[in-house]
C-alpha positions in Angstrom: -21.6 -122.4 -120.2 -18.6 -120.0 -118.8 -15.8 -121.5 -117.3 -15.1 -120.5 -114.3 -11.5 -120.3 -111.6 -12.4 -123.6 -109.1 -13.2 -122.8 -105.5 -14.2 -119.2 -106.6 -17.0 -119.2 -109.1 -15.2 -116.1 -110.8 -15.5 -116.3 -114.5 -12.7 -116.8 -116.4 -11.5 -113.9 -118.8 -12.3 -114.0 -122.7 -10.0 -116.6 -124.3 -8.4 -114.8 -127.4 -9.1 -116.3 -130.4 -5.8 -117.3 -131.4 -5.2 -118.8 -128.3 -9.0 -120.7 -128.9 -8.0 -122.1 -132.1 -4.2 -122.7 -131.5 -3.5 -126.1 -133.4 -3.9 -129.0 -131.2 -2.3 -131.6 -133.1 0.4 -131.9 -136.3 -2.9 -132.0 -138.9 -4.1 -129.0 -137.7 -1.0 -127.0 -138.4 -1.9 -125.1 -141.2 0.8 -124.4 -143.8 4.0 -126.1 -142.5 3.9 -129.5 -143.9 7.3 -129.7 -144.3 8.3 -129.0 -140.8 5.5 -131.5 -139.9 6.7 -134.4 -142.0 10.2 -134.4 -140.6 8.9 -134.2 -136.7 6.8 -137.1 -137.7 9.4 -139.0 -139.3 11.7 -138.4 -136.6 9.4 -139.5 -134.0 8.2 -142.5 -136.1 11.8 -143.8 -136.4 12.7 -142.9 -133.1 15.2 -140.4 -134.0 14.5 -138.2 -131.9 17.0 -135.1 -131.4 18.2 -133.5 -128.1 17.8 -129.9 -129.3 15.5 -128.6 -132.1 15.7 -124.6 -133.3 12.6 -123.1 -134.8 12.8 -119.9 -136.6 10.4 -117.8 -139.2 8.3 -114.8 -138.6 5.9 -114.4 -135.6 2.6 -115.8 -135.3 3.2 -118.7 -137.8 3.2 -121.3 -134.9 6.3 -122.2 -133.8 6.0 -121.6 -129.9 2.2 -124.4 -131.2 4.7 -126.6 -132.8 7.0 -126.6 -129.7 4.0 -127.8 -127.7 2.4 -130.6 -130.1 6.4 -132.3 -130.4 6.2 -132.1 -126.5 2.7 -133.8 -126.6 3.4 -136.4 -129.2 7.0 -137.0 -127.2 5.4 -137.0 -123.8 1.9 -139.3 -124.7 1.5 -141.9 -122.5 0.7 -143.6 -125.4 3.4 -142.6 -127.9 5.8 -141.4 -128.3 3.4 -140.6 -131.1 3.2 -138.7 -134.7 0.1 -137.7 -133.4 -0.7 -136.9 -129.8 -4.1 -138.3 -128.4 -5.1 -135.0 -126.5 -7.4 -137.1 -124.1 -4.3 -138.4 -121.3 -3.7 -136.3 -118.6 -0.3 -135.5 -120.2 -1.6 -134.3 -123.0 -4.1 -132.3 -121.1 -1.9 -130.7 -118.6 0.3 -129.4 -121.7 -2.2 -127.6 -123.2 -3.5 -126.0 -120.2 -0.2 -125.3 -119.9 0.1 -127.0 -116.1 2.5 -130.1 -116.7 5.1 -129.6 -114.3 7.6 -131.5 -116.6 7.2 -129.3 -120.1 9.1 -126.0 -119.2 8.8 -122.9 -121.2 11.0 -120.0 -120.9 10.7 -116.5 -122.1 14.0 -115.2 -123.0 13.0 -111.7 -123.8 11.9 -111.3 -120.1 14.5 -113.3 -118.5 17.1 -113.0 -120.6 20.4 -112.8 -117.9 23.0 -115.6 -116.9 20.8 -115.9 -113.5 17.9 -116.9 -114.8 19.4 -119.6 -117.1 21.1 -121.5 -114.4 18.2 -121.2 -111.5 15.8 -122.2 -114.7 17.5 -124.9 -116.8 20.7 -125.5 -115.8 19.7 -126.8 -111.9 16.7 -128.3 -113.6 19.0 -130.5 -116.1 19.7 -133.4 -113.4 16.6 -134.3 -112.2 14.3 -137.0 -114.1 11.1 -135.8 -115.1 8.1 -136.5 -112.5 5.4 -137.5 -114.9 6.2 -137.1 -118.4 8.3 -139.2 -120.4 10.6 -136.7 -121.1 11.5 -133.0 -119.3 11.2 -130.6 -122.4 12.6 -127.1 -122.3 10.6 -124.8 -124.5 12.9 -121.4 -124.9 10.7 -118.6 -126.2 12.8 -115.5 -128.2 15.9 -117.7 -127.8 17.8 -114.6 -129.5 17.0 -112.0 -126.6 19.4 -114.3 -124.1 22.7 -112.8 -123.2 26.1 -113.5 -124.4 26.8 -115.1 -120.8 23.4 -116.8 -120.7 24.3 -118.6 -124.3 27.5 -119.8 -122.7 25.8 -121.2 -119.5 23.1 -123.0 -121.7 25.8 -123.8 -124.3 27.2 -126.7 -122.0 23.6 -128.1 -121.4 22.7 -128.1 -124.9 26.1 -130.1 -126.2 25.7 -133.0 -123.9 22.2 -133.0 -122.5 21.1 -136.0 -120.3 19.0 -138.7 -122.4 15.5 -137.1 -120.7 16.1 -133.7 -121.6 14.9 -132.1 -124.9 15.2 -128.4 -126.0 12.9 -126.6 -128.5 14.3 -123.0 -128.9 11.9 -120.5 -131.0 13.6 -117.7 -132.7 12.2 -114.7 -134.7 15.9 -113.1 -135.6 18.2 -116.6 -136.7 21.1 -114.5 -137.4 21.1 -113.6 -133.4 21.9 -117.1 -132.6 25.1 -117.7 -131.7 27.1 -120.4 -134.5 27.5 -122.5 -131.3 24.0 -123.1 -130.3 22.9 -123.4 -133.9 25.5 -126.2 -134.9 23.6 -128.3 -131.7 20.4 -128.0 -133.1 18.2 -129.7 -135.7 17.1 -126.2 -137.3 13.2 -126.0 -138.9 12.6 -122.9 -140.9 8.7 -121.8 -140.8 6.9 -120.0 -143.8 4.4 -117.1 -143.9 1.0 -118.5 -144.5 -0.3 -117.3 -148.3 -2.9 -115.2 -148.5 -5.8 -118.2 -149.4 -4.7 -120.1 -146.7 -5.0 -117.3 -144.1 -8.5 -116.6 -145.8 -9.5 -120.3 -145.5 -8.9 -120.4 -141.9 -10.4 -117.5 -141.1 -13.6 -118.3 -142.7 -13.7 -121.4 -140.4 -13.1 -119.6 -137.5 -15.6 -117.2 -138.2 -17.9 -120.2 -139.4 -17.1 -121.8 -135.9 -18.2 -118.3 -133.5 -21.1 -118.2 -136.0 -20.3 -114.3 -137.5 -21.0 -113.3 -141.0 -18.3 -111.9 -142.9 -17.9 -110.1 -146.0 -15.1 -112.3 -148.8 -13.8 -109.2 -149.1 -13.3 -108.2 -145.2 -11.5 -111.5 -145.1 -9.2 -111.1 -147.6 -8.1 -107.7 -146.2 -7.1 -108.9 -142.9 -5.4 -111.6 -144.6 -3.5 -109.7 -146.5 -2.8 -107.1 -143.7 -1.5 -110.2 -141.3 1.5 -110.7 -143.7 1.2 -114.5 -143.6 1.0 -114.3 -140.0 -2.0 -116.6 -138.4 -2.1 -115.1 -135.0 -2.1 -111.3 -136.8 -4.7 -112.6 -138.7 -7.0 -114.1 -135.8 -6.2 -110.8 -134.0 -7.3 -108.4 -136.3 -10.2 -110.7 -137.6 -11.7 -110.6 -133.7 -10.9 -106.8 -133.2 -13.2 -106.6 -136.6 -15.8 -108.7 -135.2 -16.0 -106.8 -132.1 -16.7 -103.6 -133.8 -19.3 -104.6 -135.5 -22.7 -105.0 -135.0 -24.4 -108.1 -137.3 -21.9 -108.4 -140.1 -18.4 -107.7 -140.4 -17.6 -105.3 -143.8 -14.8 -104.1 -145.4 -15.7 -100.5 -144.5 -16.0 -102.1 -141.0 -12.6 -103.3 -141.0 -10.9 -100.4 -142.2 -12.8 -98.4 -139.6 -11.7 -100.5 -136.9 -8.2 -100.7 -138.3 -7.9 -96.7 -139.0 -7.2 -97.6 -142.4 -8.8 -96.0 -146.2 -11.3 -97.5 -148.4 -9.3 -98.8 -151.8 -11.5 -95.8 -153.9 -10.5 -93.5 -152.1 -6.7 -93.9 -152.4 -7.5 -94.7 -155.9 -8.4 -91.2 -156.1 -5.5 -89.8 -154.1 -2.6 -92.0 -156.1 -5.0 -90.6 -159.4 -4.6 -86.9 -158.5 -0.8 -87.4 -157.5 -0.3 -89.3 -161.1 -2.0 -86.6 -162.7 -0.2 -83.6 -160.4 -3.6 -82.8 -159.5 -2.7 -80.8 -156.3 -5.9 -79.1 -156.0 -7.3 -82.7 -155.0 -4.4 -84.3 -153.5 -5.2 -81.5 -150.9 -8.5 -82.4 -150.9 -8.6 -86.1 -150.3 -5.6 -85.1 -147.4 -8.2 -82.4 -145.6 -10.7 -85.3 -145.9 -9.0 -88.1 -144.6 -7.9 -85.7 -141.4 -11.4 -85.2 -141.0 -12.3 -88.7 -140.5 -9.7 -89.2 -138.1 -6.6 -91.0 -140.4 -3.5 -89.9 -139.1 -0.4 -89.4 -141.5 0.7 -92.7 -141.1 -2.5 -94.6 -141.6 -2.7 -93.0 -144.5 0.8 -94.1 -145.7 -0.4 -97.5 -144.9 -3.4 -97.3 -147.1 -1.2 -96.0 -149.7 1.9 -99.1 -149.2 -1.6 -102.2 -148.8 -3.5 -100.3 -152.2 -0.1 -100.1 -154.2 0.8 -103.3 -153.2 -2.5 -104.7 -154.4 -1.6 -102.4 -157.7 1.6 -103.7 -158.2 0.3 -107.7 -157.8 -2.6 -107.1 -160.4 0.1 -105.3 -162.3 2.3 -108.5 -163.0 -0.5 -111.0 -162.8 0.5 -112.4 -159.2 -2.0 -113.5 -156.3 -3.7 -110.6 -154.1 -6.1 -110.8 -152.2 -9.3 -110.2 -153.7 -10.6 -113.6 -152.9 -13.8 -114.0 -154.5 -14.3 -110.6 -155.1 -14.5 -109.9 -158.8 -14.9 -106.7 -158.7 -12.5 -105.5 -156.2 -9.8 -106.9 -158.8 -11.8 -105.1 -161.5 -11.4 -102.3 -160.0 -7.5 -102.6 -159.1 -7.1 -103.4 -162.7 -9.1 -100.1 -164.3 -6.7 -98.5 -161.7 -3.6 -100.4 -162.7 -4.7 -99.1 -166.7 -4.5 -95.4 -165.4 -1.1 -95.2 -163.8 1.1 -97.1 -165.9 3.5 -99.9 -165.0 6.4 -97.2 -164.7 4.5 -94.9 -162.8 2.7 -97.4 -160.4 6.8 -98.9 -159.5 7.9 -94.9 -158.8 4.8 -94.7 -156.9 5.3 -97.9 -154.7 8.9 -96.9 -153.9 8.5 -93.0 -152.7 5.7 -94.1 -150.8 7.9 -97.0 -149.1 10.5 -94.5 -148.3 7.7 -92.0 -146.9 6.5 -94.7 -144.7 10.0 -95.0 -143.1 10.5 -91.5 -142.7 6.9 -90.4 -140.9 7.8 -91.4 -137.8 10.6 -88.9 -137.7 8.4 -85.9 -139.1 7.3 -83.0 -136.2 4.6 -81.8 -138.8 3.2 -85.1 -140.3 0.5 -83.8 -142.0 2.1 -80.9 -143.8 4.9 -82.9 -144.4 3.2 -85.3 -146.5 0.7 -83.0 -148.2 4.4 -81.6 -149.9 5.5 -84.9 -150.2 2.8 -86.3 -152.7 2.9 -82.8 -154.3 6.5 -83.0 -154.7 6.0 -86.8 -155.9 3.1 -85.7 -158.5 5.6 -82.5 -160.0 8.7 -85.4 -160.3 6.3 -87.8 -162.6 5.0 -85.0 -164.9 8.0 -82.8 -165.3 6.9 -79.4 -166.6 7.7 -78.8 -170.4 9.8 -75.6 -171.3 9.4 -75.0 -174.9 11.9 -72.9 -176.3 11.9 -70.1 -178.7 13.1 -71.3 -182.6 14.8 -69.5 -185.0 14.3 -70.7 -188.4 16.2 -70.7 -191.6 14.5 -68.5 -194.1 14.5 -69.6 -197.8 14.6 -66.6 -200.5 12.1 -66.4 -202.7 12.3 -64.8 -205.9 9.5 -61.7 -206.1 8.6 -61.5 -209.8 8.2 -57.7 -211.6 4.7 -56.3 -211.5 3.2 -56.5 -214.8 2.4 -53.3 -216.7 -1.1 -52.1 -216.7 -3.2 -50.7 -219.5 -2.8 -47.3 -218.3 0.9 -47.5 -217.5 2.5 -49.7 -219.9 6.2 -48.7 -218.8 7.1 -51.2 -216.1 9.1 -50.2 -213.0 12.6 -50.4 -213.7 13.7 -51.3 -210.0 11.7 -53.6 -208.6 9.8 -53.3 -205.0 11.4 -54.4 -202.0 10.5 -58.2 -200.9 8.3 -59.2 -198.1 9.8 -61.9 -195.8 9.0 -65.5 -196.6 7.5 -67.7 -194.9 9.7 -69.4 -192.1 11.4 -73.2 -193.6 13.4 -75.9 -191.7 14.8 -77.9 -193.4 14.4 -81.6 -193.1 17.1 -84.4 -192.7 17.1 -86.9 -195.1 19.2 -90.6 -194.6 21.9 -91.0 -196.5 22.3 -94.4 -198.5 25.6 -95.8 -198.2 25.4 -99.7 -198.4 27.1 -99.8 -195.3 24.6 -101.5 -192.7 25.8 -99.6 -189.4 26.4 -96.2 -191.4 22.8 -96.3 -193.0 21.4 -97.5 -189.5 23.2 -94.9 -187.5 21.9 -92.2 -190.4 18.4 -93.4 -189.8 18.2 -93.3 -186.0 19.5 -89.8 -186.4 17.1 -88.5 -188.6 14.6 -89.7 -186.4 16.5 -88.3 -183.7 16.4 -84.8 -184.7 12.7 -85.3 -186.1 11.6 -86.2 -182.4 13.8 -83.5 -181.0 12.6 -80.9 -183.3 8.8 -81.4 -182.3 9.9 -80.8 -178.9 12.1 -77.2 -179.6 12.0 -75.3 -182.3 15.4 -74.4 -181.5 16.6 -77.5 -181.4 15.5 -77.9 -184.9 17.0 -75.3 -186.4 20.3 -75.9 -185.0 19.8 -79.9 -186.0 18.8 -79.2 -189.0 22.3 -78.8 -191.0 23.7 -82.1 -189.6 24.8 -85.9 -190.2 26.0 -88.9 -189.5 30.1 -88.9 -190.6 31.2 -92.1 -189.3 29.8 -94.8 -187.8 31.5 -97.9 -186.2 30.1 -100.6 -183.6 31.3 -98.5 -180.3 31.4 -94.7 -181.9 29.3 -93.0 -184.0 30.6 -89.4 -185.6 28.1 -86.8 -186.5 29.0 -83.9 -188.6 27.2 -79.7 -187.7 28.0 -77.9 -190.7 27.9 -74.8 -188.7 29.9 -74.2 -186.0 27.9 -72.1 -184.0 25.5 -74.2 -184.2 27.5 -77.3 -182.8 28.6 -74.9 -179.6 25.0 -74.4 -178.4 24.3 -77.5 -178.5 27.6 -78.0 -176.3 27.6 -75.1 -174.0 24.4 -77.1 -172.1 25.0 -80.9 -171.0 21.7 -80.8 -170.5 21.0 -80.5 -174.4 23.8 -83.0 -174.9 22.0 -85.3 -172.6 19.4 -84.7 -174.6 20.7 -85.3 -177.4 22.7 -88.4 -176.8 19.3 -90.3 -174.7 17.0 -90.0 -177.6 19.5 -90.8 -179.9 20.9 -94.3 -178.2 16.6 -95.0 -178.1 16.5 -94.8 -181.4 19.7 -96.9 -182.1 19.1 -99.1 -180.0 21.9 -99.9 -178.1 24.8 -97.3 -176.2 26.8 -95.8 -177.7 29.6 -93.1 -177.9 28.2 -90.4 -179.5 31.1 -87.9 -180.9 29.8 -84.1 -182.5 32.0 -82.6 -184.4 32.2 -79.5 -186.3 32.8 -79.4 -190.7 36.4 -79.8 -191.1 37.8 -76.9 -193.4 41.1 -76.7 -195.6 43.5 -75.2 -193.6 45.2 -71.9 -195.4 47.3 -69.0 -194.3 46.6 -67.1 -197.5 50.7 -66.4 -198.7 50.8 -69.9 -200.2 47.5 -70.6 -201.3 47.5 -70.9 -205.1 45.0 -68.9 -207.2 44.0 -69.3 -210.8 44.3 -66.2 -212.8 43.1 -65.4 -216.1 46.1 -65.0 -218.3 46.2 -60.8 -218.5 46.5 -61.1 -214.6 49.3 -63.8 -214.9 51.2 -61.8 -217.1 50.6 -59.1 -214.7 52.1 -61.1 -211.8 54.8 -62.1 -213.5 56.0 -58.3 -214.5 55.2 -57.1 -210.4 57.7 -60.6 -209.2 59.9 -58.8 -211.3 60.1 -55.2 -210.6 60.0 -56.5 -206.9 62.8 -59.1 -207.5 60.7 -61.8 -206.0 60.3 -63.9 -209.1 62.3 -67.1 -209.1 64.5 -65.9 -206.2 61.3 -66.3 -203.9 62.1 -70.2 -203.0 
């Protein structure tokens, strides 16, 4: 039977649902025990404060709880932990008609004005029915500086009938002064099975089927929020026909099936930009803005990331919708699927802004799939050659007289040499002489360049915070220097190796240092008694010193 507006026989409009099932009493307040057992304990020992400040994200029931403390305050037979919801107190609050439970919406009537004509002229009278006159303040944050100091006064020394109950999204907006007055009660985002759990009563209650999986995502999208949830759970129901789905809800929502931003996060992964441009034309096709797209992207990599590290999601009761997240989780990688999560985060911030949304985020996603699979520039190598010796043809039957000069050689085959540890005894120096062997081992598969100009090198000192490494060649040693890049290089696959950071010093081979008029030479002993004759013609010879 409709309800309908007495005297007029109009039927009343469609009660929402979160409005239907708002909690009507402290045991049907779903996931804040702990701000219910303190009320309750209050009331029960008739402490009972003058000013109470709820805060926590919207939609997880403070503006209800404001209501049931008025209710179990005002019952004419409490005050009560519980109200009865059957006296015409009770009654008249939740229709939202008694004349001595006042609420107040601060983010529409936010100025000094409406304070005073509102709460302040209201203070000195006693309540007409009720118990007590409660003030229920709505967005407390939105009031104005000048409002805050009106209601200031009020709230510090409030007459014994008057109880305030401020709601608050943004606690930080709150002036110090208001907050010091006020028992504070901090409310929590619902988790994901709790939000499932009451949705499946509620949908049990208006007798619709729905999918476990349709329930889970609107949980999840609700972000803990129970009036989000009940929202987007009765938008589903009303765009469907006998049975809500999880296609159905991401139809209704303008959101992307999980496969098919399995495929686009694939193809990005892979740099795949043939189908990342693909899936993009496709999705524009079915209507998905830019944005709703991003959105699929944040919910699917969210749902990754939680499979990823073993935490809850919401695939309740759905086996294989967390199969499929974990095949998915397989393919990306852990590092990939975190690089993923953040440039898509940072895309969804900066959509709004973008003139060309579409275009814009078909080069994003290309540009994000070219950053995770850098292309590989192999560079040419030139190799040490090794000599080898060609023997002398041997003489024929015919010709018996061999060649005396022998033919010219043909090149050899191309060698690089390979490093070899040195054994010292000393721990760090035979570590560090390891790690680099390895070093240039891995580096050398990568360039062939890079071999051969690591291939005439070791490790010359090694200490706890430096480690020396000697290039036998100089050249060699500045072409590895002339690019930081190669130095990078060089010093990042080394300290992986190692293990640890370290400073990593290359040095060129230290030679004796000469200036060829001292340097002492050995002669045989005709060419000393040589010398000796030339010192004296010249007059050189002992005199020289």
């Amino acid at each position: 039977m409709r309800r309908t507006i007495p005297g007029f026989g109009v039927p009343l409009a469609h009660v929402s649902l979160y409005r239907k099932y708002r909690s009507q009493s402290f045991s049907d307040l779903i996931g804040q025990g702990h701000v219910v057992k303190t009320l309750q304990n209050g009331i029960e020992s008739g402490r009972i404060a003058h000013s109470y400040l709820f805060t926590g994200p919207r939609g997880t029931g403070k503006t209800s709880s404001a209501r049931l403390l008025a209710k179990a305050l005002c019952c004419e037979r409490g005050p009560s932990v519980e109200p009865c919801n059957e006296c015409d107190i009770c009654v008249s609050i939740t229709e939202g008609s008694c004349i001595d439970v006042l609420e107040f919406d601060a983010a529409s009537e936010s100025g000094v004005d409406d304070v005073r004509e509102t709460i302040v002229s209201a203070v000195d009278y006693q309540p007409a029915q009720a118990r007590f006159k409660v003030f229920i303040i709505d967005e407390v944050h939105d009031l104005s500086p000048k409002a805050f100091d009106a209601l200031l006064k009020t709230i510090e020394e409030p007459p014994a009938h008057i109880i305030f109950v401020l709601a608050t999204t943004e606690y930080n907006k709150v002036p110090p002064t208001i907050r010091s007055r006020c028992q504070k009660f901090e409310f929590h985002r619902a988790s994901i099975q709790t939000l499932v759990s009451r949705l499946t009563y509620v949908a049990g209650q208006e007798g619709v089927e729905v999918e476990p999986a349709a329930l889970g995502a609107i949980a999840q999208m609700a972000d803990g929020g129970f009036r989000d949830a009940l929202t987007l759970l009765e938008q589903a129901i009303l765009g469907s026909e006998n049975k809500v789905t999880l296609q159905g809800v991401y139809d209704q929502l303008g959101l992307i099936s999980d496969e098919a931003i399995d495929q686009l996060l694939e193809a990005v992964v892979k740099s795949n930009a043939q189908v990342v441009m693909e899936r993009l034309g496709e999705f524009a096709r079915l209507g998905r803005d830019p944005r709703s797209i991003v959105e699929s992207m944040v919910y699917r990599l969210s749902d990754l990331t939680r499979v990823a590290y073993g935490v809850e999601t919401g695939f309740v009761g759905d086996a294989s919708r967390e199969a499929l997240a974990s095949e998915m989780v397989a393919k990306i990688g852990r590092d990939h699927l975190l690089a993923l999560r953040g440039a898509v985060s940072d895309a969804h911030k900066s959509v709004r802004d973008i003139s060309l949304p579409r275009i814009w985020l078909e080069a994003e996603l290309l540009s994000l799939g070219s950053k995770l699979n850098p292309p590989k520039v192999e560079a040419p190598r030139v190799q040490a050659v090794a000599q080898v010796p060609v023997k002398p043809p041997v003489p024929s039957a015919k010709n018996e007289a061999a060649p005396t000069t022998p033919p010219t050689p043909s090149p050899a085959p191309e060698v690089v040499r390979e490093p070899k540890p040195e054994k010292t005894g000393d721990p760090v120096l035979d570590h560090a002489s390891e790690s680099w062997v390895a070093t240039v081992k891995e580096l050398s598969g990568l360039s062939k360049l890079m071999a051969m100009k690591l291939a005439h090198t070791r490790v010359l000192k090694a200490s706890d915070d430096e480690i020396s490494v000697e290039f036998e060649r100089n050249h060699e040693l500045d072409w590895i220097k002339e690019n930081p890049k190669r130095v990078g290089a060089v010093n990042e696959c080394f300290e992986r190796h190692l293990g640890r950071k370290i400073k990593l010093n290359l040095q060129g081979a230290k030679k004796q240092e000469s200036d060829g008029m001292s340097e002492t030479v050995e002669l045989p002993a005709e060419g000393a008694k040589l010398r000796e004759m030339v010192e004296k013609t010249l007059g050189v010879a002992g005199d020289a010193t």
